[in-house]
C-alpha positions in Angstrom: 92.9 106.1 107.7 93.9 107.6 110.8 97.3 107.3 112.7 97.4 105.4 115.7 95.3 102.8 114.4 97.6 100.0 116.7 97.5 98.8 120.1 101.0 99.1 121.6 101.2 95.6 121.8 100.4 95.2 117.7 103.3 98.1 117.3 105.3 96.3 119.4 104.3 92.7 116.9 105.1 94.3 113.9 108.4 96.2 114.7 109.6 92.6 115.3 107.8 91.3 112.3 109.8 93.5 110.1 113.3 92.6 111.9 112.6 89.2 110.3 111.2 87.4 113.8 109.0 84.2 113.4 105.8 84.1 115.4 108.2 82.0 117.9 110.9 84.8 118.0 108.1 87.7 118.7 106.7 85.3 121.1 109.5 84.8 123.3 110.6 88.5 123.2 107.3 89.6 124.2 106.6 86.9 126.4 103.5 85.7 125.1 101.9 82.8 123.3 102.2 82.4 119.7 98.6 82.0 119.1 98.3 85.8 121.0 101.4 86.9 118.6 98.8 85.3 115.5 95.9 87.0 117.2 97.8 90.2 117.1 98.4 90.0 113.3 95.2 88.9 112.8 93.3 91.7 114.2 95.4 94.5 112.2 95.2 92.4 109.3 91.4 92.8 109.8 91.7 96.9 110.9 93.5 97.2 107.8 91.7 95.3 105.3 94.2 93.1 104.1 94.9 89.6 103.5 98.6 88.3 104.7 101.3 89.7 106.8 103.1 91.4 104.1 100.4 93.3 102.8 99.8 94.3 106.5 103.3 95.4 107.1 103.3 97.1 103.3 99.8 99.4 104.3 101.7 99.9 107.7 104.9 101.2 106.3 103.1 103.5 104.3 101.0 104.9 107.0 104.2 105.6 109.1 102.6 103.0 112.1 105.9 100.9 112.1 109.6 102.0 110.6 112.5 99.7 108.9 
């Protein structure tokens, strides 16, 4: 898979993600909705072929997209 395969606003999603932030938390940060935030995890859930957030974060970790 190649690098680069997030929006900034999904790299933006995810970095909070991994801090721990509910889909509230990320929501206010970002000020967005927290159906967009889901939307967001959603759709790389979908790029990357996985089912849950963990997985997601877990393929993204080891594709160097987002850091601890």
């Amino acid at each position: 898979m190649l690098r680069g395969i997030l929006t900034p606003r999904e790299k933006e999603v995810f970095e909070l993600l991994v801090t721990s932030k509910t889909t509230r938390e990320i929501a206010e940060i970002l000020n967005i909705s927290e159906k967009t935030v889901r939307n967001h995890i959603s759709n790389v859930m979908q790029k990357l072929g996985v089912k849950g957030r963990s997985s997601a974060v877990v393929e993204l970790l080891k594709l160097k997209e987002i850091h601890l």
